[in-house]
LONU-861742 format. One line per 3 residues: number of its first residue (from 0); their letters; for each residue x, z, y of C-alpha. Coordinates in steps of 0.02 Angstrom, whole numbers. Layout:
LONU-861742
NUM	A	X Z Y | ... .
end
This chain:
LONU-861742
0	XXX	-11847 2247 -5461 | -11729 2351 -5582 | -11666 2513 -5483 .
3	XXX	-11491 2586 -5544 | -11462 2752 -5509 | -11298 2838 -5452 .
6	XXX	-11293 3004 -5415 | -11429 3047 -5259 | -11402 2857 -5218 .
9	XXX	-11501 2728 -5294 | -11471 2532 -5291 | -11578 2409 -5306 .
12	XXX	-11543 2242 -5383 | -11562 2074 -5303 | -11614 1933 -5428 .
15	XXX	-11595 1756 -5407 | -11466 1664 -5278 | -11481 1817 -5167 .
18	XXX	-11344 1892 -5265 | -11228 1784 -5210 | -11230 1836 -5035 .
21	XXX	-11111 1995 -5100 | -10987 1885 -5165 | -10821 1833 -5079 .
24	XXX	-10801 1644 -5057 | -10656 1637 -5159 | -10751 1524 -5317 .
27	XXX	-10863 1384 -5344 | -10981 1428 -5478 | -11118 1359 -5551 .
30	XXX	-11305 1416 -5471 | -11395 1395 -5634 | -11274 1508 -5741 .
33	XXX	-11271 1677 -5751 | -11191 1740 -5906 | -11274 1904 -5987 .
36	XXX	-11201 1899 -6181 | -11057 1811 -6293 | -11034 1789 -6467 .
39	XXX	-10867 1720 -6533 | -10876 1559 -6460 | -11049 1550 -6384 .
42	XXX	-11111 1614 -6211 | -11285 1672 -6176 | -11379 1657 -6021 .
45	XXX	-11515 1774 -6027 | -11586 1754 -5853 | -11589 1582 -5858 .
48	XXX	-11655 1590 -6063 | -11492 1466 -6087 | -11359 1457 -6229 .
51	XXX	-11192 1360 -6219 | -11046 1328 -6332 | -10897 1376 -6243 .
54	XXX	-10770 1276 -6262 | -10656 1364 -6108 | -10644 1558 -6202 .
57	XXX	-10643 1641 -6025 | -10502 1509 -5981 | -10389 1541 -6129 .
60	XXX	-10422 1737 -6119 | -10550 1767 -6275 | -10428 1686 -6419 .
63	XXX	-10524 1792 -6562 | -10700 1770 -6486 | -10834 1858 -6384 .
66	XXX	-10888 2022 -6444 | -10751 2023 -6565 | -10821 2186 -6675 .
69	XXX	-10640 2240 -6692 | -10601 2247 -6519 | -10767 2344 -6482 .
72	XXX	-10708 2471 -6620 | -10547 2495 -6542 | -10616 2510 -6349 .
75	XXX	-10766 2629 -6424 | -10614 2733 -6518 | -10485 2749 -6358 .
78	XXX	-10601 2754 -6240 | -10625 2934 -6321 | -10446 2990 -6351 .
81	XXX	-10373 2915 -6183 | -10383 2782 -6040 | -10247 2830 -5937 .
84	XXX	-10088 2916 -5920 | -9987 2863 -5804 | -9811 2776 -5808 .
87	XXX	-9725 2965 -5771 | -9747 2984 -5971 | -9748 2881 -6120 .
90	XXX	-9897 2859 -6210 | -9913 2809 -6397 | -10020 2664 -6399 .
93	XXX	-9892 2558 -6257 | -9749 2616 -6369 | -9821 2534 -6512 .
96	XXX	-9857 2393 -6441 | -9678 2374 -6358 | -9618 2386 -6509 .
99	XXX	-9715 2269 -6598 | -9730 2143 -6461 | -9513 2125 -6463 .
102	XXX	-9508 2119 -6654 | -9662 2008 -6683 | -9593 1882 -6569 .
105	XXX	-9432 1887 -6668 | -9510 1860 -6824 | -9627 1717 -6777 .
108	XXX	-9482 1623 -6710 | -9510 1663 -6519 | -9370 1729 -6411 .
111	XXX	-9225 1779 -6515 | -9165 1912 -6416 | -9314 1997 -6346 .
114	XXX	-9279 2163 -6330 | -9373 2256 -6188 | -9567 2227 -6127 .
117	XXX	-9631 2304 -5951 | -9817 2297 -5947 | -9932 2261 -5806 .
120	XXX	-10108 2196 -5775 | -10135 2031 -5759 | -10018 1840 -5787 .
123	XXX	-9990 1852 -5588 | -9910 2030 -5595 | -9808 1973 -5756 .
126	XXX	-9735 1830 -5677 | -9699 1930 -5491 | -9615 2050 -5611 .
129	XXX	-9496 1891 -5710 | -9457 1835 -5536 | -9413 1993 -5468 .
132	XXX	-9297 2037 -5617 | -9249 1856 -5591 | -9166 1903 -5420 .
135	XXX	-9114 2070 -5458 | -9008 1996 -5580 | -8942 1856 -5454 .
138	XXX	-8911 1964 -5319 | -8817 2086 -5438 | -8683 1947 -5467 .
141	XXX	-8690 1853 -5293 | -8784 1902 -5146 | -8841 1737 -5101 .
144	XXX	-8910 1703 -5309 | -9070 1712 -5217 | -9148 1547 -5258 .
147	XXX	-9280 1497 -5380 | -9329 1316 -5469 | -9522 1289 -5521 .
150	XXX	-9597 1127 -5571 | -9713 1001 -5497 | -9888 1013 -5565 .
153	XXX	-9840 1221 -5609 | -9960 1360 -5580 | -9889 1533 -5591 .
156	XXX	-10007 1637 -5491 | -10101 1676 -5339 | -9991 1845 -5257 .
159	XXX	-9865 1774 -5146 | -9726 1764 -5266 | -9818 1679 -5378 .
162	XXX	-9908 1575 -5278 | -9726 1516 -5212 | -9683 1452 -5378 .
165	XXX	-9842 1359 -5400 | -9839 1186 -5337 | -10023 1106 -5278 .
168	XXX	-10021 1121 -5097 | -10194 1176 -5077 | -10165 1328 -5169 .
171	XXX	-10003 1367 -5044 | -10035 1284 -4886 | -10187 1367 -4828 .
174	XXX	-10077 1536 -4819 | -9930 1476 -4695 | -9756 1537 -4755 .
177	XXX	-9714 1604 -4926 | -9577 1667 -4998 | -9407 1569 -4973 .
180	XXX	-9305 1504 -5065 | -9406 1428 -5218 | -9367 1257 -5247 .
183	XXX	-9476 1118 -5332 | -9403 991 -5444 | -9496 849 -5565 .
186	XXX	-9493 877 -5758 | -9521 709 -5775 | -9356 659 -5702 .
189	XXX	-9198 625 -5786 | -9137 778 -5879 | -8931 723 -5800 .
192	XXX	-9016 747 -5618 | -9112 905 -5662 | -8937 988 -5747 .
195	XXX	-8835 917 -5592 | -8974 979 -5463 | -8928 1159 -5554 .
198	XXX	-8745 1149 -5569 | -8736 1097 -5413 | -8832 1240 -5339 .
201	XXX	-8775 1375 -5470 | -8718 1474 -5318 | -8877 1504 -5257 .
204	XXX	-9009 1518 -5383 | -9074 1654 -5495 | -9188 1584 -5601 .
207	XXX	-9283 1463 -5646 | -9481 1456 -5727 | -9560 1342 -5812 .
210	XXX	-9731 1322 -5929 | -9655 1260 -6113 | -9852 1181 -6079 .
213	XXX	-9901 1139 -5915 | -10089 1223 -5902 | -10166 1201 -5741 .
216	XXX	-10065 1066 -5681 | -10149 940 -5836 | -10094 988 -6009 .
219	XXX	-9920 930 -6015 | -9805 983 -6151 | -9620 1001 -6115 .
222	XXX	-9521 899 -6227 | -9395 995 -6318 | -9229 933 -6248 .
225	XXX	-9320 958 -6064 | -9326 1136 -6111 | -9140 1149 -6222 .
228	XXX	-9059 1044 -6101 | -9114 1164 -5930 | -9076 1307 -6046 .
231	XXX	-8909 1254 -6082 | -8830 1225 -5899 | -8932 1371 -5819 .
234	XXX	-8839 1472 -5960 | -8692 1383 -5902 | -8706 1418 -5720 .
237	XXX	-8778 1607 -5726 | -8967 1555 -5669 | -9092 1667 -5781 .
240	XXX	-9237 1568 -5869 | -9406 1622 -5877 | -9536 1546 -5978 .
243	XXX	-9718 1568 -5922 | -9836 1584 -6085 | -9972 1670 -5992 .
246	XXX	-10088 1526 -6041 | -10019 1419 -6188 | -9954 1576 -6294 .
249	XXX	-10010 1707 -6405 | -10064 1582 -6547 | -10159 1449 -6430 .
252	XXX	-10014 1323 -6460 | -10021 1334 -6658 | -9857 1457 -6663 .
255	XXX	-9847 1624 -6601 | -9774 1557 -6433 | -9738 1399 -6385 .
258	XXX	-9577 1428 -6351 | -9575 1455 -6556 | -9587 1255 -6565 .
261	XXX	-9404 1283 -6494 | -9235 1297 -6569 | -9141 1454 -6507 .
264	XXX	-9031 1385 -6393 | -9183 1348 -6294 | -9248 1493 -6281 .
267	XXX	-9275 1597 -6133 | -9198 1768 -6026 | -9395 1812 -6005 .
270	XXX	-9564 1743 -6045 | -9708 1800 -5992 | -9901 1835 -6092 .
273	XXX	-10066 1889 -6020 | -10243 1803 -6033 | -10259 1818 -6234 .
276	XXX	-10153 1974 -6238 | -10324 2081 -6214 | -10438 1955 -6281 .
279	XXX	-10535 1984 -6128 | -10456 2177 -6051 | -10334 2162 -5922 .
282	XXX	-10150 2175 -5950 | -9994 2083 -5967 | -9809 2090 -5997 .
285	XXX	-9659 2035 -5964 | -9510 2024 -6100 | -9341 2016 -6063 .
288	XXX	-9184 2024 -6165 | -9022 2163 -6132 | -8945 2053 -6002 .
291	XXX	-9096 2071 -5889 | -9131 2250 -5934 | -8962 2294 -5896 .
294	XXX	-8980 2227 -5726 | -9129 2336 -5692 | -9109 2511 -5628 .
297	XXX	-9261 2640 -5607 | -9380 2623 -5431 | -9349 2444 -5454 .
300	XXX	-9524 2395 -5501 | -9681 2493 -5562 | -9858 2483 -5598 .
303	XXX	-10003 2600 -5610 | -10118 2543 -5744 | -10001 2440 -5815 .
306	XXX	-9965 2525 -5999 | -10113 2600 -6006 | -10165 2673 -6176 .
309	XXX	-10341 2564 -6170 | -10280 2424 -6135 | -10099 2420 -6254 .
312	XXX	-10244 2489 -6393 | -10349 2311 -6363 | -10170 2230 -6371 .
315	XXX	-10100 2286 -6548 | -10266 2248 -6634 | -10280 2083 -6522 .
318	XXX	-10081 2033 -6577 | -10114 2105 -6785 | -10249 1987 -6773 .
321	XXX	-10154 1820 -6715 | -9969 1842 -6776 | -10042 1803 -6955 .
324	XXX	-9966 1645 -7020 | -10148 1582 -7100 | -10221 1620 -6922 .
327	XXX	-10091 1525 -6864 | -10103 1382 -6997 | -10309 1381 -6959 .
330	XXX	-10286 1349 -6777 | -10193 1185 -6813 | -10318 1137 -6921 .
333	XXX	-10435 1164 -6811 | -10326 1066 -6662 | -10328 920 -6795 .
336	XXX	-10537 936 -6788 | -10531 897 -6592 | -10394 768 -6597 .
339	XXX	-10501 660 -6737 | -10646 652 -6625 | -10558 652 -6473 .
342	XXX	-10440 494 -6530 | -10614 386 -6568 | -10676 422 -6408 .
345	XXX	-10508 358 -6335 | -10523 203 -6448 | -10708 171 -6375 .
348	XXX	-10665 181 -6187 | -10481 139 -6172 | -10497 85 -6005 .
351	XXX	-10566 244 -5949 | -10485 380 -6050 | -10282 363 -6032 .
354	XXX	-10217 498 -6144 | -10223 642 -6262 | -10096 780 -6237 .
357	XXX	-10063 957 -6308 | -10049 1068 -6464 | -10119 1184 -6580 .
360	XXX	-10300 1219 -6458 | -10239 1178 -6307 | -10296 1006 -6271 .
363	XXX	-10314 881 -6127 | -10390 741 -6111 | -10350 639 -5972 .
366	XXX	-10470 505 -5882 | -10446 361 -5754 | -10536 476 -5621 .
369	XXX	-10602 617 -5594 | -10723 687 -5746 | -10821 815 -5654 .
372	XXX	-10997 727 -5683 | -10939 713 -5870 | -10918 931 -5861 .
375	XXX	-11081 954 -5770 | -11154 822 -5884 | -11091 949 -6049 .
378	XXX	-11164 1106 -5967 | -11320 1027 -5924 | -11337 976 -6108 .
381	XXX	-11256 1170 -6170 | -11073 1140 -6184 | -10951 1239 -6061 .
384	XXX	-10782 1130 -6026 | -10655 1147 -5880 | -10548 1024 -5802 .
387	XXX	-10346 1041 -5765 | -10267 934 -5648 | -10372 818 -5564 .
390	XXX	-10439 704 -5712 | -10410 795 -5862 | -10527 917 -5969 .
393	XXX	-10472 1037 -6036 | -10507 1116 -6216 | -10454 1294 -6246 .
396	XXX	-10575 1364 -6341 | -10589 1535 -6447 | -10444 1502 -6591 .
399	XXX	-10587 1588 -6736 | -10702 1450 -6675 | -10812 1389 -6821 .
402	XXX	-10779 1206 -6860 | -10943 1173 -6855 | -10960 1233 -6687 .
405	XXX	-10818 1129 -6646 | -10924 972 -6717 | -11078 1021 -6625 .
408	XXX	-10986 1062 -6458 | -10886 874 -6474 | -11049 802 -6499 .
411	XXX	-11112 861 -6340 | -10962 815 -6251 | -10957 612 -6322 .
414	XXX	-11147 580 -6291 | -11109 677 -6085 | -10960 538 -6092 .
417	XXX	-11060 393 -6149 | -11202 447 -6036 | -11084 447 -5898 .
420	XXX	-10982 300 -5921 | -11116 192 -5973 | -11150 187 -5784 .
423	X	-10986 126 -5735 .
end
């Protein structure tokens, strides 16, 4: 047994499944993975003596790979100069990247008014932030703007404001009463009763959030006049718009954000970025333009580590790294590398495999029922895929995978198919 040593105290380690006993029962994970090591878009198992391709990137989070050396150098470097500051001062590192975050997003054809970033910790915090500015800014013009649209199959978070915007009952329902007022309405419905639902109610709602690409819920893009056509009457009727990017921005759609795909008139009052933002360190923002920052007075919201000097550090090398227009250009190359594969697989079980969805390396791929023997068939055989929804898997891996790790890691995942359907 390995002893660790803190001070006059001294812990000693529990191998095997007795670990888990110090765990909350909050996850269900995997007993025969324990992951020790990662190299760009491989894991490593070295209790087990196990290697996988990983084809999830920490759930979106690792966009320029495990270990990257850069991000090490830049950790190693801060770490020494300065973790923490506080909010009471500015610090150099979160002014650069404020600065660079607004005019980067600008320039890559993302919000064309961003003009003001508050940084926090993690997508959750980012999006309880949007929704607080959200009603700050309602209440500011009518006391009872207090009201906010999601979207069936959303996920926005796990705090209580979040979780009140996110729509799979078992993620709300186990925690009685939430937050009032949020309202949930169908993207697939016609866009006439979705602009008459908010005209209708413009005298109570602040805001409204949306995923330009549904994660969690299944992989569903947002078709462009969805998005221009809720922009244009909650611009007409005062609601605010936020845009949730936590998951499919920050390069993983094949543009800068996915909002980018969008003309300008579509664009949002806030969006919010996390997961890739650290490449694997915790933080988050949330951007607004001047008509939300002017809403916003001082003591109305705050964060400790949020801003911190380590963590905005990570986040200008992380964002140098992916706001490159060849990076860019190679990630939809590489999204053309999955759909290939993915499309013959389609064509040799069409009864069983419904649909393709998504863009740039953010991919879904939705079956008849539910695939979970097909994702414990790939790690069995060394490939690491997720599902979203409950019958698609999901593809999100590191956006500097090799394309030959790509071709390996499909390979995997069409012989765990065939094994698996062949038995149907």
């Amino acid at each position: 047994m390995l002893k660790r040593c803190f001070g006059s105290q001294s812990v000693q380690s529990v191998s095997g499944v007795g670990r888990k006993a110090f765990q909350v029962t909050t996850y269900a994970r995997a007993d025969d993975l324990v992951i020790s090591r990662g190299v760009n878009a491989r894991l490593f198992d070295d209790v087990n003596g196990k290697s996988y391709i990983d084809f999830t990137a920490g759930i979106a989070v690792t966009s320029i790979g495990h270990s990257n050396a850069g991000v090490a150098g830049v950790l190693a470097e801060q770490s020494q100069r300065l973790l923490h500051s506080s909010n009471l001062y500015y610090n150099e590192e979160c002014l650069g990247l404020s600065q660079k975050l607004v005019q980067l997003t600008r320039q890559f054809g993302g919000q064309h008014d961003a003009s003001k970033v508050f940084f926090c910790n993690s997508g959750t915090e980012a999006n309880e932030a949007a929704l607080k500015f959200a009603k700050k800014y309602g209440v500011s013009q009518n006391k009872n703007k207090q009201g906010i649209v999601a979207f069936k199959n959303s996920f926005h978070g796990r705090t209580m404001g979040a979780l009140s915007a996110t729509y799979n009952s078992k993620y709300r329902e186990p925690f009685g009463d939430l937050v009032p007022h949020f309202r949930f309405l169908d993207l697939n419905a016609k866009l006439t009763y979705l602009q008459d639902y908010i005209h209708q109610n413009r005298d109570s709602l602040a805001g409204l959030i949306v995923e330009p690409i549904q994660g969690e819920g299944g992989i569903f893009p947002v078709p462009t006049e969805t998005l221009l056509g809720l922009k244009k009457i909650c611009s007409a009727s005062n609601v605010v718009v936020i845009y949730d990017e936590i998951q499919c921005g920050l390069g993983r759609s094949g543009k800068l954000w996915a909002h980018s795909y969008l003309p300008k008139e579509a664009h949002p009052d806030m969006f919010t970025v996390a997961k890739a933002l650290g490449n694997g360190f915790p933080i988050a923002a949330t951007v607004v333009n001047e008509k939300i920052n002017n809403a916003l007075q001082v003591g109305d919201h705050g964060t400790t580590f949020g801003g911190n000097p380590l963590g905005c550090a990570v986040s200008n090398y992380v964002l140098e790294q992916i706001a490159n227009p060849q990076f860019l250009e190679n990630v939809n190359k590489k999204h053309g590398l999955f759909i290939e594969r993915l499309s013959k697989l389609k064509q040799k079980y069409p009864a069983q495999i419904n649909e393709i969805r998504g863009k740039g390396l953010m991919i879904g791929v939705e079956f008849n029922e539910s695939p979970a023997e097909i994702v414990k068939k790939c790690r069995e055989r060394g490939l690491l895929v997720i599902t979203a929804g409950k019958t698609t898997v999901r593809f999100v891996p590191a956006l500097t995978i090799e394309d030959d790790v790509i071709s390996e890691g499909l390979e995997i995942f069409e012989n765990s198919v065939d094994e698996i359907l062949a038995k149907k």
